[in-house]
KOLFILUM-714249 format. One record per residue (C-alpha): residue in three letters; x, y, z. Coordinates in pm, 1 decimal, decimal comma. Example, Ala and Ser with C-alpha at 12.3 -4.5 7.8 and 13.67 -1.06 7.14 Angstrom:
2
["ALA" [1230,0 -450,0 780,0]],
["SER" [1367,0 -106,0 714,0]],
REM end
This chain:
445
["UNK" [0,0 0,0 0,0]],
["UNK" [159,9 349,7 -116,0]],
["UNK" [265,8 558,9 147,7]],
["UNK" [332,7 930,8 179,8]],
["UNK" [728,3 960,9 301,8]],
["UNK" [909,7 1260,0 386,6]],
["UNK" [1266,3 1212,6 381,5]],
["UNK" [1435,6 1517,9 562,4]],
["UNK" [1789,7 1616,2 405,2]],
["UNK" [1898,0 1569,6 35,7]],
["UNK" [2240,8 1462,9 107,0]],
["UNK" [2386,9 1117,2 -37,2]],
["UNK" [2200,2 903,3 203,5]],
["UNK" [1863,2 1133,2 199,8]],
["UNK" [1851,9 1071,7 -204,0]],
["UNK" [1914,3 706,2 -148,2]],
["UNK" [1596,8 698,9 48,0]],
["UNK" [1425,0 895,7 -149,9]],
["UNK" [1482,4 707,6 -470,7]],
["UNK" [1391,7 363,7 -290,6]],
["UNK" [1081,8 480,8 -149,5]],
["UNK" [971,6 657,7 -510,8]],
["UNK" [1046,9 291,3 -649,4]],
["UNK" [829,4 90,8 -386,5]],
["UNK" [549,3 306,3 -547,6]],
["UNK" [516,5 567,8 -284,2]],
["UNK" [441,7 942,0 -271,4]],
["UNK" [778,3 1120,7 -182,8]],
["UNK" [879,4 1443,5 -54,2]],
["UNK" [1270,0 1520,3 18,1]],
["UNK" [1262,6 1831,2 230,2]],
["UNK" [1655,6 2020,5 235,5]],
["UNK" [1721,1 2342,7 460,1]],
["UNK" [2049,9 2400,9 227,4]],
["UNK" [1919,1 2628,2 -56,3]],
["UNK" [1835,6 2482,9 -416,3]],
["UNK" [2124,1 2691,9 -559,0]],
["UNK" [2356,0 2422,6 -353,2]],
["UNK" [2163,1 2151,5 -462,1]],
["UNK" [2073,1 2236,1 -803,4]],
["UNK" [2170,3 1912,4 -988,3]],
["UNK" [1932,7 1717,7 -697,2]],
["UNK" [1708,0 1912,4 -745,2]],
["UNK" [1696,1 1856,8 -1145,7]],
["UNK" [1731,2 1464,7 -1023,2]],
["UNK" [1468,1 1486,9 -812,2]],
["UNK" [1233,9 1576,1 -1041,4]],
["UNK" [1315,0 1344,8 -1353,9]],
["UNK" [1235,7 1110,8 -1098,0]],
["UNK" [872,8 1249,1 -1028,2]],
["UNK" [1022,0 1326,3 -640,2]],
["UNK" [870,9 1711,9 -536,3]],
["UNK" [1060,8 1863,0 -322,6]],
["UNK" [1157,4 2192,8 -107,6]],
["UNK" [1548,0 2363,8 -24,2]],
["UNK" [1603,0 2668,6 205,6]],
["UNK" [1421,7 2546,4 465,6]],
["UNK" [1125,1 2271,2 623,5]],
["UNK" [780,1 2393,2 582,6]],
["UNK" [482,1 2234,7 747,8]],
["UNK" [428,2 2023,7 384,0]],
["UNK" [738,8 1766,6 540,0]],
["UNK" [494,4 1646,0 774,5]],
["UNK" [236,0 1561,9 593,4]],
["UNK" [389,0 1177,3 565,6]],
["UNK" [313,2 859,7 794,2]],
["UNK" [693,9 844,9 783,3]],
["UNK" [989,4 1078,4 801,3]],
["UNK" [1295,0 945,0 681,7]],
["UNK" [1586,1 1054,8 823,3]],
["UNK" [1948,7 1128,2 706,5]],
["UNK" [2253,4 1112,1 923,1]],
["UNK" [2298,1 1404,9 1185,6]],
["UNK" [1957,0 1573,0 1224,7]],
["UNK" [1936,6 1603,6 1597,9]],
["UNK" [1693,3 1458,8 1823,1]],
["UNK" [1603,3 1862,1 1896,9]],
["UNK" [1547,1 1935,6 1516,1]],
["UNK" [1204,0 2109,8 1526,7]],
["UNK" [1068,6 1874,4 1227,0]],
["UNK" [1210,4 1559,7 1409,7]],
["UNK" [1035,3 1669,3 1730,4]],
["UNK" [682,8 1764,2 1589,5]],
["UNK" [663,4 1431,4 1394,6]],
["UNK" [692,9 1214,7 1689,7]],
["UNK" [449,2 1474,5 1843,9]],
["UNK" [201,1 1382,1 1567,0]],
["UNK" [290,8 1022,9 1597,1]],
["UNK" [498,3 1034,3 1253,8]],
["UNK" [679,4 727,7 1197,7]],
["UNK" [1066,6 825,2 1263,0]],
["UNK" [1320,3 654,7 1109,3]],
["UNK" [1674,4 625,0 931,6]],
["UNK" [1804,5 565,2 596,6]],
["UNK" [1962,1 256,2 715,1]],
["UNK" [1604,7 182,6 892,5]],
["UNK" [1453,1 206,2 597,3]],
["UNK" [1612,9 38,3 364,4]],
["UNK" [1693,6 -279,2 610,5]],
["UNK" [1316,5 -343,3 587,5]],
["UNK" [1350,0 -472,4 200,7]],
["UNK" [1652,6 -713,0 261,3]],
["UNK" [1662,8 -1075,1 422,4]],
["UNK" [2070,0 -1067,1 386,2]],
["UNK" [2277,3 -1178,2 670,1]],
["UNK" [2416,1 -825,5 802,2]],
["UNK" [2776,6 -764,6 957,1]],
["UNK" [2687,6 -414,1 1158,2]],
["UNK" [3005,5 -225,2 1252,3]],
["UNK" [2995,9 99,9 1497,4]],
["UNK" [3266,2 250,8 1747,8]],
["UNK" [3398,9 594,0 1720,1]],
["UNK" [3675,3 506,1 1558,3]],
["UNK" [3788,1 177,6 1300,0]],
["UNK" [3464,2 159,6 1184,2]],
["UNK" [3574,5 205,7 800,8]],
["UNK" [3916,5 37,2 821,7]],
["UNK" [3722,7 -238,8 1023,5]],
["UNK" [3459,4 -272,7 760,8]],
["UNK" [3586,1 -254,3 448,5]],
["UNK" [3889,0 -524,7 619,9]],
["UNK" [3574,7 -755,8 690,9]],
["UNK" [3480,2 -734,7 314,6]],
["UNK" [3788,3 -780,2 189,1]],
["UNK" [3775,4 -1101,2 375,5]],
["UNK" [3477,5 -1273,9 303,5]],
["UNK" [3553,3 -1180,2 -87,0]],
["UNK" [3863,9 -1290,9 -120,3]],
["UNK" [3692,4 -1632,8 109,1]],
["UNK" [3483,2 -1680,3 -201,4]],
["UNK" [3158,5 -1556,7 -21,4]],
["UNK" [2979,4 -1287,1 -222,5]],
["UNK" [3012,9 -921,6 14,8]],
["UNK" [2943,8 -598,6 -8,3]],
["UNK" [3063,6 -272,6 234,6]],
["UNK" [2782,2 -3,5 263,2]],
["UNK" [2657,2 232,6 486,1]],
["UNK" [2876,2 522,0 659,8]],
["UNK" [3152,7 376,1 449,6]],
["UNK" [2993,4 570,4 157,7]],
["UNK" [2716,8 365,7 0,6]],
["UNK" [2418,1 411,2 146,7]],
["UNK" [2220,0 84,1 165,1]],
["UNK" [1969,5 196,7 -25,3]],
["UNK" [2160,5 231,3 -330,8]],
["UNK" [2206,3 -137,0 -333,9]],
["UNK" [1849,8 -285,8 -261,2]],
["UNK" [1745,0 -345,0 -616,5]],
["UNK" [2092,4 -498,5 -700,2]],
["UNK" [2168,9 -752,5 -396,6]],
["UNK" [2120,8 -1109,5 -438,0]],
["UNK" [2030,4 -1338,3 -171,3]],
["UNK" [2304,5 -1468,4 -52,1]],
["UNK" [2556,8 -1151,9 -46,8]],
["UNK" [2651,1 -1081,3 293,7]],
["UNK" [2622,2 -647,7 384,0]],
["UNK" [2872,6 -505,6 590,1]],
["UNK" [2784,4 -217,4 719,4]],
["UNK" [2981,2 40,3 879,1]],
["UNK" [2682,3 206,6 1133,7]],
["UNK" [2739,8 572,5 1330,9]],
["UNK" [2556,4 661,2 1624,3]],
["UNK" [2387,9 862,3 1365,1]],
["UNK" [2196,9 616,0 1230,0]],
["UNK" [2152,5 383,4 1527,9]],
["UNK" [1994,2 670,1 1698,1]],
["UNK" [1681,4 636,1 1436,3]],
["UNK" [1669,0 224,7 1381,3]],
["UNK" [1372,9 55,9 1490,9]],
["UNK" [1391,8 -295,4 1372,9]],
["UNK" [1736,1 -298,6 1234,3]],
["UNK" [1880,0 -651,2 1286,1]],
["UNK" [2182,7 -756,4 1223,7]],
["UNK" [2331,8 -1117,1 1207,1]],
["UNK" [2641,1 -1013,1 1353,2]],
["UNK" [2741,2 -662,7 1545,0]],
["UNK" [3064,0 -534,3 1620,7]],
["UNK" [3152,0 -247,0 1851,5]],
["UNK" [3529,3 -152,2 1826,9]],
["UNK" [3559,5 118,4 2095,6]],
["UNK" [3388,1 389,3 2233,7]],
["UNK" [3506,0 758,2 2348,5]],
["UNK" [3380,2 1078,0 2372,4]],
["UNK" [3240,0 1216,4 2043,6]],
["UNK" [2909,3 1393,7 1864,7]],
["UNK" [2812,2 1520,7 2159,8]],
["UNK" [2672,0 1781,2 2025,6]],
["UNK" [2449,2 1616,2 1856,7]],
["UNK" [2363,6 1332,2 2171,5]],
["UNK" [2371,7 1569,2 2481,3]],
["UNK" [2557,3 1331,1 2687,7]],
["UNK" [2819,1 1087,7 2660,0]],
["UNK" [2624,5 856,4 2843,2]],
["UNK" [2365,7 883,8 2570,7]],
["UNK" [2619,7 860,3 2270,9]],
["UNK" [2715,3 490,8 2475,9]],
["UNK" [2338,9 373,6 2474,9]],
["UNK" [2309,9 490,0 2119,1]],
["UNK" [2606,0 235,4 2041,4]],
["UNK" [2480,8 -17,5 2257,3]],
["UNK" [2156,0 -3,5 2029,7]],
["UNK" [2330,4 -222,6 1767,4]],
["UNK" [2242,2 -529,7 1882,2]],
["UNK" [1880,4 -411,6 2032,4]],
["UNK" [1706,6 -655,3 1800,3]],
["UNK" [2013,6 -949,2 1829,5]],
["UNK" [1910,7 -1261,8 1969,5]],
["UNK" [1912,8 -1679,2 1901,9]],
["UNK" [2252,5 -1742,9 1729,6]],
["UNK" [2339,4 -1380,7 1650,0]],
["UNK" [2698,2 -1257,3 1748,8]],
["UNK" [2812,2 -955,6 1929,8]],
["UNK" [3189,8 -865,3 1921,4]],
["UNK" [3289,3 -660,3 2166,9]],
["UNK" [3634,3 -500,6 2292,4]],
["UNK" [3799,5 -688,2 2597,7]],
["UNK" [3983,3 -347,5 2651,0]],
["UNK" [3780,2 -46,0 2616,2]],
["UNK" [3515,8 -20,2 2904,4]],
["UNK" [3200,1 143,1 2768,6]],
["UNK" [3246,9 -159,1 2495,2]],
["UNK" [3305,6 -454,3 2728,1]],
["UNK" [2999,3 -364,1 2977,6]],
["UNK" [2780,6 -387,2 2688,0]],
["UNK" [2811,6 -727,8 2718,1]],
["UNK" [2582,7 -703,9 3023,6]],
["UNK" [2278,8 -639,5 2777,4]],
["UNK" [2352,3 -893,8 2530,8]],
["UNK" [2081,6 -1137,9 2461,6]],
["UNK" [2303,4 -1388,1 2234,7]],
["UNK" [2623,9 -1500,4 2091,7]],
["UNK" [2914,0 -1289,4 2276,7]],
["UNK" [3274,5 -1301,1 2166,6]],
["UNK" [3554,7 -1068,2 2291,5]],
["UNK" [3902,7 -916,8 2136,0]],
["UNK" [4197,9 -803,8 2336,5]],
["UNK" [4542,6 -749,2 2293,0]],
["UNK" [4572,6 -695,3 2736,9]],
["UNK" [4412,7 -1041,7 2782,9]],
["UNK" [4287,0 -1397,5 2768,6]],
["UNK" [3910,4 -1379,2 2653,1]],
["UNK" [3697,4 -1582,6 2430,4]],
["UNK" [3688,8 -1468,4 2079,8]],
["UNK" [4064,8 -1334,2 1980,9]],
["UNK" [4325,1 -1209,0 2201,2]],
["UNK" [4746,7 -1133,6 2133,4]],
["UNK" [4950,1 -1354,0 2322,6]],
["UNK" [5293,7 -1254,3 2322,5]],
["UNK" [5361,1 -1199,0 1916,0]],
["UNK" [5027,7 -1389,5 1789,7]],
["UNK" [4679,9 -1339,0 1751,7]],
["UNK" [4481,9 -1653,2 1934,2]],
["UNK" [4139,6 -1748,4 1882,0]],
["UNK" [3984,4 -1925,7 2149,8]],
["UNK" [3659,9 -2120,0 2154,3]],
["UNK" [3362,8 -2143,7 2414,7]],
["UNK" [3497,4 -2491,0 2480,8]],
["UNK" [3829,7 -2323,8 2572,3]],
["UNK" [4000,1 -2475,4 2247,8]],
["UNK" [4264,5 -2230,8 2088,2]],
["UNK" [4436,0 -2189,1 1771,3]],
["UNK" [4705,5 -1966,3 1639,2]],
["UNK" [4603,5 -1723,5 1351,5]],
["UNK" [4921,1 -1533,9 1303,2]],
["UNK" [5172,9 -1347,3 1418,7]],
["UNK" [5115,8 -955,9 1488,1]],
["UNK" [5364,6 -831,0 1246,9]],
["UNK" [5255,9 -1009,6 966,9]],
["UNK" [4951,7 -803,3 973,5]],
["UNK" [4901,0 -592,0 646,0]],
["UNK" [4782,5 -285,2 863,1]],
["UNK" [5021,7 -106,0 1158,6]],
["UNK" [4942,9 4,9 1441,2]],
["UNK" [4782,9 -153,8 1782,4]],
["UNK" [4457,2 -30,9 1675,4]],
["UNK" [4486,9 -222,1 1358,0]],
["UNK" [4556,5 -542,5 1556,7]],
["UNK" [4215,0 -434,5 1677,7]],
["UNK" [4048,5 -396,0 1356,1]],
["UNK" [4200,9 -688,8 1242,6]],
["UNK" [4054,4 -889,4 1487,5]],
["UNK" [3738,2 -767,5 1499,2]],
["UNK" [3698,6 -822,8 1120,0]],
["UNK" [3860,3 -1168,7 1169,5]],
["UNK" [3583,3 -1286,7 1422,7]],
["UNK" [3308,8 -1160,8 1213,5]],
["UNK" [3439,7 -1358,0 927,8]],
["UNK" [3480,6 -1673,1 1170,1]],
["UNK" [3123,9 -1639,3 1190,9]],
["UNK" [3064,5 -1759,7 803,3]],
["UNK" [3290,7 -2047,5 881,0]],
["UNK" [3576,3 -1844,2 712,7]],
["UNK" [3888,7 -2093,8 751,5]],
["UNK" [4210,0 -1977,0 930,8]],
["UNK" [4402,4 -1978,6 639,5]],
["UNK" [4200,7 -1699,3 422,5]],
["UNK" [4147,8 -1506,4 701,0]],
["UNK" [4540,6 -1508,2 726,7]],
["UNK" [4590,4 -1383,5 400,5]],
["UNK" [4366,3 -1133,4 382,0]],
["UNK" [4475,4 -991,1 704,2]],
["UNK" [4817,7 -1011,6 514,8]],
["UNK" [4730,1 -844,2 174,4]],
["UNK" [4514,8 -561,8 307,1]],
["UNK" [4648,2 -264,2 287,6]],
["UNK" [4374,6 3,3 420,1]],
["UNK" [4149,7 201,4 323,7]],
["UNK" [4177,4 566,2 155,8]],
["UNK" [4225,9 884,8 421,2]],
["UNK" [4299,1 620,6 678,8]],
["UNK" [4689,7 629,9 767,7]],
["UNK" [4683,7 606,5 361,3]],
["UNK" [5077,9 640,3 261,9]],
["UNK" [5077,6 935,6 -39,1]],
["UNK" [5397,2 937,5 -104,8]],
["UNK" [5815,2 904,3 -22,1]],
["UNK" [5931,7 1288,5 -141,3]],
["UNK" [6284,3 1345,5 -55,8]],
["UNK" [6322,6 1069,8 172,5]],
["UNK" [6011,6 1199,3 366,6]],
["UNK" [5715,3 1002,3 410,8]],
["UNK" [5366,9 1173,0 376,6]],
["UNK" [5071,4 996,3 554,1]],
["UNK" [4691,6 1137,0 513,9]],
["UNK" [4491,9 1019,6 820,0]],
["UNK" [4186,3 1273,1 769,6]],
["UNK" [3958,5 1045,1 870,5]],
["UNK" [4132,3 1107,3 1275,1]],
["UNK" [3798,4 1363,6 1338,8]],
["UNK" [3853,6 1327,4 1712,2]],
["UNK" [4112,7 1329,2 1968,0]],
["UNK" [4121,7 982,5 1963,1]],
["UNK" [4169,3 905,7 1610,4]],
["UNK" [4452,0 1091,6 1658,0]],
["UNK" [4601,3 928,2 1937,3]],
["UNK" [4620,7 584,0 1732,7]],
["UNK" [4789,4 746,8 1411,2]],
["UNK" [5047,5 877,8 1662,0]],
["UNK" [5086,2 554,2 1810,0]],
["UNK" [5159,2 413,3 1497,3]],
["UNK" [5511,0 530,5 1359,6]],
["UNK" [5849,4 426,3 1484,5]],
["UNK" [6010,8 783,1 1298,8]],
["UNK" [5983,7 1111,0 1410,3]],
["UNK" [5637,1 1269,9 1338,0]],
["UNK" [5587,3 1608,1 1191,8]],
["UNK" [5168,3 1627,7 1264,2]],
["UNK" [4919,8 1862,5 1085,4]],
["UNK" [4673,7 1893,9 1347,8]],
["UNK" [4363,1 2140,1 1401,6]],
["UNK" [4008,5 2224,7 1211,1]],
["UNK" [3653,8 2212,5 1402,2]],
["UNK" [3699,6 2095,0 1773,5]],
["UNK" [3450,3 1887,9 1936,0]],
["UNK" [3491,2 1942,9 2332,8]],
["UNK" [3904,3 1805,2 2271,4]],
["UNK" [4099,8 1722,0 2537,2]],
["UNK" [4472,8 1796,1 2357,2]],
["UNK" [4579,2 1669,4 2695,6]],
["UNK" [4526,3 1299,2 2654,9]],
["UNK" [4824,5 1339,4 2316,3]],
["UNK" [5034,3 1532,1 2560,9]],
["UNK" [5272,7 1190,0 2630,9]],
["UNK" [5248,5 1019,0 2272,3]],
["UNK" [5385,5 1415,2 2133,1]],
["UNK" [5628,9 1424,9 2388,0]],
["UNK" [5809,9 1088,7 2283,8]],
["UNK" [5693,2 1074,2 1868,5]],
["UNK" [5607,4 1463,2 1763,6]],
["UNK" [5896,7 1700,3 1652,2]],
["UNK" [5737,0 1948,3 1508,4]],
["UNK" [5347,3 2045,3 1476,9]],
["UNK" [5197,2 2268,6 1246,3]],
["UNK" [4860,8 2407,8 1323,7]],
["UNK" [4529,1 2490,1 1103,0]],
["UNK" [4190,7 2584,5 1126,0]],
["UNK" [3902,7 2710,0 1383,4]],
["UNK" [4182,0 2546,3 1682,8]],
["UNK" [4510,3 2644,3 1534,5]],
["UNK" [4572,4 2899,6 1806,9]],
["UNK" [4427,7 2653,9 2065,7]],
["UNK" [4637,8 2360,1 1928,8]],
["UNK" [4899,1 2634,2 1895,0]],
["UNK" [4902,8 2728,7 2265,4]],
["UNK" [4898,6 2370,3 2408,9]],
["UNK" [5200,2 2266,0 2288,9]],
["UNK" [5438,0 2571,0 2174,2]],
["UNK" [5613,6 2548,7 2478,5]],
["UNK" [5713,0 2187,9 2392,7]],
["UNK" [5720,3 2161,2 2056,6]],
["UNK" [5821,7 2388,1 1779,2]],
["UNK" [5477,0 2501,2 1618,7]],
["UNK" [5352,0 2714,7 1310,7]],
["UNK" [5054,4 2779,5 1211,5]],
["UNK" [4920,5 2743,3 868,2]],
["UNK" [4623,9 2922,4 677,3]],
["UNK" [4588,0 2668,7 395,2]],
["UNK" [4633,5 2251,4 445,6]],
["UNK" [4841,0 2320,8 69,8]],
["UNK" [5080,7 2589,1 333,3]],
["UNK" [5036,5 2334,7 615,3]],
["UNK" [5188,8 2085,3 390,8]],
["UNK" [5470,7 2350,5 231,5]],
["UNK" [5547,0 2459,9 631,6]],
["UNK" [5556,1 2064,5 713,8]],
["UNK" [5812,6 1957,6 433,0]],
["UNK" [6038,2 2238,9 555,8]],
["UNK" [6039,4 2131,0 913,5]],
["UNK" [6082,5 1753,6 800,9]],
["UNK" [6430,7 1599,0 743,4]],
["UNK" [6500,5 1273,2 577,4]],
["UNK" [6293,0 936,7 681,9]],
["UNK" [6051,4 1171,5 869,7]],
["UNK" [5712,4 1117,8 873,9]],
["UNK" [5464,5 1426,2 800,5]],
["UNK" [5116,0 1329,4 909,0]],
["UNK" [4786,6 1477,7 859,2]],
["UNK" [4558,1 1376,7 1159,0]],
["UNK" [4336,9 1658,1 1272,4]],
["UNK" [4207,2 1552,3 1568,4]],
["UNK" [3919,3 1754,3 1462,3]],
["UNK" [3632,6 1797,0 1198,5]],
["UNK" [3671,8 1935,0 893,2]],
["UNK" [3357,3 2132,4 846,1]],
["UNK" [3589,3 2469,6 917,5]],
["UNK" [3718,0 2459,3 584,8]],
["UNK" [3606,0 2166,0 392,2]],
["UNK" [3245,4 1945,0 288,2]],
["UNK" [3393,1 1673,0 477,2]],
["UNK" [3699,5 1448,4 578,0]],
["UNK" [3786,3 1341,7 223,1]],
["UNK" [3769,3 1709,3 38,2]],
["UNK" [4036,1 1730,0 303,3]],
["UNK" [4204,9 1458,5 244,7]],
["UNK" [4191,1 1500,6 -141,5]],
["UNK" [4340,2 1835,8 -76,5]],
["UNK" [4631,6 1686,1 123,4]],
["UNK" [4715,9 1459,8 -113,2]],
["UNK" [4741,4 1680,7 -407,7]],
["UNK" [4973,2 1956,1 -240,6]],
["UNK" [5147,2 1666,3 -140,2]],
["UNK" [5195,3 1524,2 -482,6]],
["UNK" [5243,7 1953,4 -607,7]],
["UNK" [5539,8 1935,0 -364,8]],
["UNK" [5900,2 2005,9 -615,4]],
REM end
């Protein structure tokens, strides 16, 4: 029976929706606050497709729908959001949405940071395993896109943000991983506490022989475990659990039955870093899950060798090695990609800050940073934390951060771009700045 849908926001995932619902024959209306001069060739697609539709602004017309479709970000406080569930307006996500058309075994993947690396790894895996996968999601497919395209039997892997677990409903995946979770969006949550439940809501619907993977390590992540109605396994690189854990130089799986096996050692892992031991198994207990034998799950971990604006090498320039990490939006991030290099570190840090704590990188710059050079809305802040320690310069461009960087660098350096912060100061998003990176990189004579 046709419906009337309002999907709120015109942005990749919004259009997704709005295309899907158009196709299962109901009435659509995409509502956008941005102005139709910034979404002009939507707009055109929008209506070729028959799809009206409104920019500048919501009018009352968005809810005149028994749903509202949601894309990523629109708060719980958005005026439209609120009156809908005041009306008793069906509330709901892209990923929501689109879940309801699809009997595919799921791999769900959330934390605040790995999520990408962690699902496109998992992907990567199963492929290469011979089992038909695809990656979608906050990875930068929206699932919608590939309803009318999926067979049966292809397993989605879906990288989830709080985002969009704060508007599922019946969202039910076969297997859920959460890699970590710290402080982050909370604007958009209020609370930390409520950013934690919002993770925890990946495996609301999980139950029977579903599989939660949680990490050993991180505490808002292990406790979770306390609400799980199924299937638990564990990772840790601090200690014995059941699921995966490092012992010594190798990654262990262990069984329910207490049975263990030896996947490989640590530093034949394709990725570096401890958080990539992490990611890696994470991504190698989902796969375990599809009866994914020891010996793919080996190689893939081998031959993988990331995933673009993640620790993504860019190039060797004089003996210097250039590293774009713009997907490090948060303090955190930032802290692994520091982690990560045995060579001295000369960091491009700064952009939109999100309630950082610069204090929590004070040890890791101390031993690995030489140099820092400082950009956007927190330059000065980023600036002033850390000039009395570390040389700093600030930058007004990321192509003079990059200029200021290769000056301050000296041979087998490493000059690293991870932000610690968003990039909505002066970019779209993380991979405009990433893009950007990498071509004054590759400008660099």
């Amino acid at each position: 029976m046709a419906q009337n849908i309002t999907v709120l926001g015109a942005g990749k995932s919004g259009l997704a929706a709005a295309e899907l619902a158009r196709q299962q024959g109901n009435q659509v209306f995409v509502s956008e606050s941005r102005t139709e001069q910034q979404y002009a060739e939507v707009k055109s697609h929008l209506d070729q497709l028959g799809i009206d539709s409104e920019f500048g602004g919501h009018t009352n017309r968005a809810l005149q729908a028994s749903t509202l479709i949601l894309s990523p970000g629109i708060p719980p406080t958005h005026p439209i959001r609120v009156e809908a569930r005041n009306r008793n307006i069906e509330v709901i996500g892209e990923l929501e949405y689109a879940s309801r058309f699809i009997s595919n075994k799921i791999i769900a993947i959330t934390g605040t940071n790995g999520k990408t690396t962690t699902t496109a790894l998992t992907g990567h895996i199963l492929n290469n395993a011979g089992i038909s996968a695809v990656t979608c999601g906050n990875i930068g497919t929206p699932l919608s896109s590939l309803i009318s395209t999926l067979s049966p039997d292809t397993v989605v892997v879906a990288e989830v943000s709080s985002y969009q677990l704060d508007s599922i409903a019946d969202f039910h995946p076969f297997v859920s991983i959460i890699l970590n979770i710290t402080p982050d969006h909370i604007g958009y949550h209020g609370r930390f506490q409520d950013y934690v439940k919002c993770k925890w809501k990946i495996f609301s619907r999980q139950g029977g022989s579903d599989i939660v993977v949680l990490n050993a390590d991180d505490e808002h992540t292990a406790s979770a475990a306390s609400a799980v109605r199924c299937t638990t396994a564990f990772f840790s690189t601090q200690r014995e659990v059941e699921g995966a854990f490092v012992r010594g130089d190798e990654v262990v799986f262990r069984s329910s039955s207490n049975k263990e096996e030896v996947l490989m050692p640590t530093h034949r892992l394709g990725l570096p870093g401890l958080h990539n031991t992490y990611n890696s198994m994470a991504s190698a207990l989902a796969s375990r899950a599809f009866e994914v034998s020891n010996e793919a799950i080996r190689e893939s971990l081998e031959s993988f060798s990331g995933v673009e604006h993640r620790l993504e090498r860019v190039r060797i320039f004089n003996n210097i090695t250039y590293i774009n990490d713009s997907k490090a939006t948060n303090v955190n991030a930032a802290w692994f990609a520091l982690a990560s290099f045995d060579r001295p570190i000369v960091w491009i840090a700064g952009g939109r800050a999100d309630d950082n704590d610069y204090s929590l990188l004070d040890e890791l710059v101390a031993t690995n940073v030489k140099a820092i050079v400082c950009i956007g809305e927190q330059a000065d802040v980023v600036f002033n934390h850390w000039c009395t320690t570390r040389r700093c310069v600030k930058a007004h461009t990321l192509t003079e951060a990059v200029q200021a960087a290769t000056e301050l660098a000296e041979q087998n350096d490493i000059v690293l771009l991870s932000p610690a912060c968003k990039s909505f100061d002066m970019f779209g998003n993380y991979e405009e700045r990433g893009r950007m990176f990498k071509q004054a990189v590759q400008d660099l004579k």
